[in-house]
TISE-849642 format. One line per field, with one value per residue (C-alpha): residue number from 1; residue in one letter; x, y, z. Coordinates in nm, 3 decimals, padded with zeros to 5 digits. Each point is the difference from the previous one (the first is absolute). Layout:
nr <- (NUM_...)
rest <- (A_...)
px <- (X_...)
py <- (Y_...)
pz <- (Z_...)
REM end
This chain:
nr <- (1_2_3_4_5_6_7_8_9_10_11_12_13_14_15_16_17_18_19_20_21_22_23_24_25_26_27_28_29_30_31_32_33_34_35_36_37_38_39_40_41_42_43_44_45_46_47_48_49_50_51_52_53_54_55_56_57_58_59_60_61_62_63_64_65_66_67_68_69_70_71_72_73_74_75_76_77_78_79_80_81_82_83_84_85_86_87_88_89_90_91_92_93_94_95_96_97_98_99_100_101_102_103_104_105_106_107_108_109_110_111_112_113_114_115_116_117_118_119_120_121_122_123_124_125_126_127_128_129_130_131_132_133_134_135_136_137_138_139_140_141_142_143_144_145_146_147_148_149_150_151_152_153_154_155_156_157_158_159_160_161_162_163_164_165_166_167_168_169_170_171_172_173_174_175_176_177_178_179_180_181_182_183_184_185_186_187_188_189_190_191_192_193_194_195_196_197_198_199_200_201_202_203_204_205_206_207_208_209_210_211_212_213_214_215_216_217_218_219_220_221_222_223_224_225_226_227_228_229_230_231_232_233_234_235_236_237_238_239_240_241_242_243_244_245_246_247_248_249_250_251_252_253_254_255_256_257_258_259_260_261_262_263_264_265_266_267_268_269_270_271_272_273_274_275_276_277_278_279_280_281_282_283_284_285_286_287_288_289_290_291_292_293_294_295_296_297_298_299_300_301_302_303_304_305_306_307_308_309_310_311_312_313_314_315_316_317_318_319_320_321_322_323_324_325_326_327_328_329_330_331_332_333_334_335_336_337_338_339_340_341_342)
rest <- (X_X_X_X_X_X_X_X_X_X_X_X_X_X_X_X_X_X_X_X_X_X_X_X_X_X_X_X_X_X_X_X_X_X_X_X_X_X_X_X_X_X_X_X_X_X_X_X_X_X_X_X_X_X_X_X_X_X_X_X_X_X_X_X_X_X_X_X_X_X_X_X_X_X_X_X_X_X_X_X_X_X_X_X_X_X_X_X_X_X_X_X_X_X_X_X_X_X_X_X_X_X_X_X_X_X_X_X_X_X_X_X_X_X_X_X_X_X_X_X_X_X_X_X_X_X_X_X_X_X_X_X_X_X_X_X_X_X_X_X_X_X_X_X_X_X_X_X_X_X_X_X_X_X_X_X_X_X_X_X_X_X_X_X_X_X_X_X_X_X_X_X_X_X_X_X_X_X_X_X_X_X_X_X_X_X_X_X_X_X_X_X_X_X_X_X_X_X_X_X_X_X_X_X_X_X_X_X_X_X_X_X_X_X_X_X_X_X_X_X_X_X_X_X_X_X_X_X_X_X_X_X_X_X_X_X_X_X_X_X_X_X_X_X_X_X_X_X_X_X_X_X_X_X_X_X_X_X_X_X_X_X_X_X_X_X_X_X_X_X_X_X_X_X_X_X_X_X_X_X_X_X_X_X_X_X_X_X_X_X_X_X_X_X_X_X_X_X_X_X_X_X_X_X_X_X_X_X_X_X_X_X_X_X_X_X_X_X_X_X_X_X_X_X_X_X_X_X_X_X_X_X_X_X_X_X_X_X_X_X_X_X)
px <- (05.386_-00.224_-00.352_-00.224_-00.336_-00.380_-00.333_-00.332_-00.254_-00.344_-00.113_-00.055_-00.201_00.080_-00.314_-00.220_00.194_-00.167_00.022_00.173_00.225_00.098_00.059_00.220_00.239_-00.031_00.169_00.284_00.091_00.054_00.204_00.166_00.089_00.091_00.251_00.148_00.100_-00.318_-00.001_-00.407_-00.347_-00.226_-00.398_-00.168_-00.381_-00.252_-00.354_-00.276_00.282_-00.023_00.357_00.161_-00.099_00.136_-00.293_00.116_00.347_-00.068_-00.100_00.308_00.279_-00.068_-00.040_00.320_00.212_-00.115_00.140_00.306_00.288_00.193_-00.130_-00.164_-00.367_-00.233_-00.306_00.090_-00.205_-00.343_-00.182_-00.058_-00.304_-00.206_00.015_00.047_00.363_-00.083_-00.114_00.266_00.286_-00.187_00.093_00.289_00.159_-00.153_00.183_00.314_-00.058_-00.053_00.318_00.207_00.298_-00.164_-00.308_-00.003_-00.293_-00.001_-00.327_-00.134_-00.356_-00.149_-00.329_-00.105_-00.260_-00.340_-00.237_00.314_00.093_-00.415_00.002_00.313_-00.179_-00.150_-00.271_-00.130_-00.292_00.252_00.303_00.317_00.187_00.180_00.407_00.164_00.219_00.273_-00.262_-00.027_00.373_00.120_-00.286_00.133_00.391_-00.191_-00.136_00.258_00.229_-00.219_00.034_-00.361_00.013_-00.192_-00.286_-00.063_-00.262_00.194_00.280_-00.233_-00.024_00.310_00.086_00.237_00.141_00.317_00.321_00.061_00.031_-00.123_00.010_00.245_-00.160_-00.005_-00.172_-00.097_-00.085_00.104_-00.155_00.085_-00.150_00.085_00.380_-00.083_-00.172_00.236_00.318_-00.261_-00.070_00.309_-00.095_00.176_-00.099_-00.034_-00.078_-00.183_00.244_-00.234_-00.260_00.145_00.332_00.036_-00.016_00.149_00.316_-00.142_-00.253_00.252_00.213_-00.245_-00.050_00.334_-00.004_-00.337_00.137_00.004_00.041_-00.300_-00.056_-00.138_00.190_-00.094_00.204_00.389_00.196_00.081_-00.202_-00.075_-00.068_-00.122_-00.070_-00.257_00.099_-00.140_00.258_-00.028_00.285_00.091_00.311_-00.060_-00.152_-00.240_-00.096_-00.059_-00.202_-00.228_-00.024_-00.141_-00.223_-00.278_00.019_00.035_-00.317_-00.222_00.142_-00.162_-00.318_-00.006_00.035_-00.279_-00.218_00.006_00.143_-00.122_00.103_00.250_00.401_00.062_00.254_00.397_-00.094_-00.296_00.117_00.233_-00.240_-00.238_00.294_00.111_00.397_00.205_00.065_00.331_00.153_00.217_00.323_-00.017_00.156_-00.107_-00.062_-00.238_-00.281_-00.001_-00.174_-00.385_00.144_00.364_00.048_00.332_00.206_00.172_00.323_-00.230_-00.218_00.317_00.116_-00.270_-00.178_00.302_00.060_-00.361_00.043_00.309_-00.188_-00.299_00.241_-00.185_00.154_-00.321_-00.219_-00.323_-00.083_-00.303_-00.030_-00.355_-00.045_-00.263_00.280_00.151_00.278_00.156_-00.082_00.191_00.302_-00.034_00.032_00.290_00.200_-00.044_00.150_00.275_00.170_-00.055_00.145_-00.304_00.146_00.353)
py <- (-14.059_-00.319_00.021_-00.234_00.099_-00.117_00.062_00.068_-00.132_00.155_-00.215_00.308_-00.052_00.169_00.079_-00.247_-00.251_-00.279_-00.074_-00.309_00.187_00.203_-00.319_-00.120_00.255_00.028_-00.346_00.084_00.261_-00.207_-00.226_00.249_00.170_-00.318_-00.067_00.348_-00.017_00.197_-00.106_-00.023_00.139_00.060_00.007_00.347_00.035_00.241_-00.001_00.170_00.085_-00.114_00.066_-00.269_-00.366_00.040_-00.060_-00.328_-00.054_-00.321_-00.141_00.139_-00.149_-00.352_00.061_00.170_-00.222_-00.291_00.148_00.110_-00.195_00.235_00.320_00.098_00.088_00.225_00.288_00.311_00.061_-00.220_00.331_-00.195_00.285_-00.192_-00.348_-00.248_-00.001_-00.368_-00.061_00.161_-00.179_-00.350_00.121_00.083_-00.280_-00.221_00.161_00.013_-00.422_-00.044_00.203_-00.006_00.215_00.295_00.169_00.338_00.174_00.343_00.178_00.369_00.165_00.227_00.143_-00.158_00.266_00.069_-00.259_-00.312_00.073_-00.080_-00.229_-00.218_-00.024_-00.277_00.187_00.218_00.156_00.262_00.200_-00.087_00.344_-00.091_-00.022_-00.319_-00.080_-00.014_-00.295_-00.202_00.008_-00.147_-00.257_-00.101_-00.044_-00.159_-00.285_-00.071_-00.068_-00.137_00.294_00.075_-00.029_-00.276_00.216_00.093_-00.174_-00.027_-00.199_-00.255_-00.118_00.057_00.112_-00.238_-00.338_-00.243_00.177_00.376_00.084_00.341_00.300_00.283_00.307_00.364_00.305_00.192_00.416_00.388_00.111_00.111_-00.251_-00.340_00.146_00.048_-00.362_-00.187_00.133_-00.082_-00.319_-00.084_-00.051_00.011_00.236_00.111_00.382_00.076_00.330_00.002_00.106_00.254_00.066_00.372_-00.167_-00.314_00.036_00.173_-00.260_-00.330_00.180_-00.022_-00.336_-00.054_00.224_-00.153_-00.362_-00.233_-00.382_-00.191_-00.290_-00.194_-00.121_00.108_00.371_-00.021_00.133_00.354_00.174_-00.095_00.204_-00.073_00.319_-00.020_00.267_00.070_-00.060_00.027_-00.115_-00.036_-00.001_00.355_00.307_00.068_-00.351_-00.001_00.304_-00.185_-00.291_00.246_00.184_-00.206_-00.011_00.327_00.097_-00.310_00.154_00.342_-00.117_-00.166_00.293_00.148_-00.328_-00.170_-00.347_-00.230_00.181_-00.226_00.004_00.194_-00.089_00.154_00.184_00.107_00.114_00.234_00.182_00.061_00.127_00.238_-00.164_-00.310_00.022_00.015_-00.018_00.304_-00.094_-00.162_00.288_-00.135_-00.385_00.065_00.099_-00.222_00.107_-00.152_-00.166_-00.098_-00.018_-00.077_-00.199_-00.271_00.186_00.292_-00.254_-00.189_00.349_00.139_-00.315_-00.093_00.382_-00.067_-00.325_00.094_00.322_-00.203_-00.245_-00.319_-00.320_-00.050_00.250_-00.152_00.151_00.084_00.045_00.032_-00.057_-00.185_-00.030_-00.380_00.069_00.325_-00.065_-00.304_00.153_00.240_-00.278_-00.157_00.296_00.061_-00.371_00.033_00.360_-00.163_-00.309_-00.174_-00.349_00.032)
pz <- (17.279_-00.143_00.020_-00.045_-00.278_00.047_-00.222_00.133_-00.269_-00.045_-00.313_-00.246_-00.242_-00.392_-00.204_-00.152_00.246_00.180_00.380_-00.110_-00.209_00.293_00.180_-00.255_00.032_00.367_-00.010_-00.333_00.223_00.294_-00.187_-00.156_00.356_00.152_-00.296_00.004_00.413_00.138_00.356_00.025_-00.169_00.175_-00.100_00.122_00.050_-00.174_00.005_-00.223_-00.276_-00.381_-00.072_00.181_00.148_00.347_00.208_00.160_00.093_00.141_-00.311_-00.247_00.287_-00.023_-00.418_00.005_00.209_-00.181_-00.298_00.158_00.206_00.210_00.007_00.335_-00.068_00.225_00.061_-00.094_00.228_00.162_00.120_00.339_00.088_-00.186_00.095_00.307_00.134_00.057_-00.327_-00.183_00.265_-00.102_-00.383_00.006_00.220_-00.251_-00.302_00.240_-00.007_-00.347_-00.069_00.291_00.032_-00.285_00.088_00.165_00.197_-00.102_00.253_-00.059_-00.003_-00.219_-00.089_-00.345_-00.018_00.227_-00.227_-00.044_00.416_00.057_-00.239_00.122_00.360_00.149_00.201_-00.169_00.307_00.008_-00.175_00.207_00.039_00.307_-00.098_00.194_-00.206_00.271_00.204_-00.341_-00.028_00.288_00.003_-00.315_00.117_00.287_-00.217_-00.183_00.267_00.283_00.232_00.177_00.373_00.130_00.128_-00.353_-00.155_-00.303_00.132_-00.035_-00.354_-00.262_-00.346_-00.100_00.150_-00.064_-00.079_-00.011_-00.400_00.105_-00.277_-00.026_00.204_-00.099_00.071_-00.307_00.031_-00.141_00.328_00.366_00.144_-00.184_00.081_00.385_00.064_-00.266_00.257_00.316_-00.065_-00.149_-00.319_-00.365_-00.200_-00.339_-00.103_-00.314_-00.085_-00.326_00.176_00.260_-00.134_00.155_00.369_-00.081_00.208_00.303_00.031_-00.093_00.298_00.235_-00.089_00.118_00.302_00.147_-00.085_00.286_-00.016_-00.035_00.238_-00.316_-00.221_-00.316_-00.011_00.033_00.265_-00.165_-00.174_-00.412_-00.302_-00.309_-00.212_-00.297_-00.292_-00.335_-00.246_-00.399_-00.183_-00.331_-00.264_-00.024_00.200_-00.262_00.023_00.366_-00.043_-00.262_00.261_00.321_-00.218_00.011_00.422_00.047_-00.225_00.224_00.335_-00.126_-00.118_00.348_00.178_-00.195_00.137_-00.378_00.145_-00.268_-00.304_-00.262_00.031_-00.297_-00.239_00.053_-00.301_00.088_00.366_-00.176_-00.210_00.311_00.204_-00.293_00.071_00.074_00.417_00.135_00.358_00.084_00.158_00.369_00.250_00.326_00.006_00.370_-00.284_-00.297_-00.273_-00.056_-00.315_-00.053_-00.376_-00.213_-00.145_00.244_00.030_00.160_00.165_00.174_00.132_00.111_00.162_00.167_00.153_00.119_00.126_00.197_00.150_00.079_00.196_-00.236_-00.144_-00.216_-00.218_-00.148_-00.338_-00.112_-00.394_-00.123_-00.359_-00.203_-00.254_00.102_-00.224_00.102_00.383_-00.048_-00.172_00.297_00.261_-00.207_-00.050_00.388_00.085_-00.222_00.120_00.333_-00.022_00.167_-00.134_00.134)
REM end
């Protein structure tokens, strides 16, 4: 079985770096992706965070695929809870015209925090609590392709005109519901298994068990997975281990509410976790492990008995490292025990 490999991107940022800096590598890498075979990037979105520059996804695509030729380039994800459907359909037709043929729409929602969710809204007489996420959703698909009835006051005025360059849709999620509404609605969809990795297969299943045909036609017929892993490879396991390190001591300090504290160094990752990590072997591929880490011999088997569980052509791979040189060697070794270029 081929598969196909894409990179989410969240512009990390190494100590003493610049936002520029970060910027700069955000686009190496993209070149560097697009030469190797990677099928996209896509740009994710962070707020209130000083370790990486991903606040404005709409801002890095146009960057990126200006720099790039082939690649397809997309959100990884616009957190739509936030902002107009209308507003965001108007942006991202318009990046679908200047680049026709290679920009994807990747949706979610997420809370960026209690302060950054009052602070991202527009009126701010009162803290929206009120979940309708579903409503902005399909107001959104309902934009982009002209589909309000005509009693709707909407179908009035438009998002786009002239020809149809629209986007590439997906449905981004690690939850229940993103799962049940992608397969409603008829949506493709991509699961962040990094994120929710013990339910990832119960939840992609129902994705495929509630999937009906949309009458829009921005889903597919059957139902589509993408699956997002983290994977940290290197020439060597000890390597890899050196290359994780530094994520796994950020996602603790997270969980202890420290979200702004410095990627530390490989080296210094190690000496705070007391070892180099290491992935024990991969017994049931329904419940991949938070971080897959090897060499690409172990990285081919393994991803591949995942991807052919999981029922996926495509696995996006999310490597976090402010260290441009390993993560790229990483990405590299990844295209080449694949054969992306073939």
């Amino acid at each position: 079985m081929s598969i196909k490999l894409s990179l989410i991107e969240l512009g990390a940022a190494a100590s003493g770096q610049s936002g520029a800096d970060a910027v700069k590598n955000i686009i190496t890498t993209a070149q560097q992706a697009e030469e190797w075979g990677y099928h996209r990037i896509w740009l994710a979105e962070h707020h209130n965070t000083a370790n990486f520059i991903s606040r404005a996804p709409e801002v890095t695509i146009p960057l990126v695929a200006a720099n790039t030729s082939r690649i397809r380039v997309g959100s990884g994800s616009v957190l739509l809870n936030h902002y107009s459907p209308f507003k965001v359909a108007e942006v991202f037709t318009l990046l679908a015209d200047m680049f026709p043929g290679r920009i994807d729409m990747g949706i979610g929602r997420a809370t960026t925090g209690p302060v950054s969710d009052f602070a991202l809204q527009r009126n701010r007489s009162i803290q929206q609590r009120s979940d309708d996420s579903e409503e902005q959703l399909k107001e959104l698909v309902n934009w982009l392709t002209d589909g309000f009835e005509e009693r709707s006051v909407f179908s009035e005025i438009k998002a786009h005109f002239g020809p149809r360059n629209l986007p590439e849709f997906w449905l981004l999620g690690s939850s229940q519901w993103s799962a049940y509404t992608a397969g409603s609605l008829g949506l493709n969809y991509v699961f962040a298994g990094f994120i929710n990795p013990g339910q990832a297969y119960d939840i992609t299943q129902k994705y495929r068990d509630n999937f009906t045909p949309g009458k829009h036609t921005l889903g597919a017929e059957k139902p589509k997975l993408i699956l997002s892993l983290s994977i940290y490879c290197a020439d060597t396991v000890e390597d890899a281990g050196k290359l994780v390190a530094p994520m796994i001591v950020m996602m603790h300090r997270m969980r202890q509410g420290n979200i702004n504290s410095p990627v530390v160094s490989e080296e210094a990752a190690v000496e705070l976790l007391g070892e180099i990590p290491t992935q024990p072997a991969l017994y049931d591929a329904t419940m991949p492990p938070q971080y897959l880490i090897g060499t690409p011999e172990t990285m081919q088997k393994d991803v591949l008995k995942i991807a052919n569980t999981f029922d996926t052509k495509e696995i996006m791979v999310q490597c976090i490292s402010n260290n441009l040189e390993n993560r790229l060697r990483c990405l590299e070794l990844l295209a080449e025990v694949f054969s992306l270029k073939d």
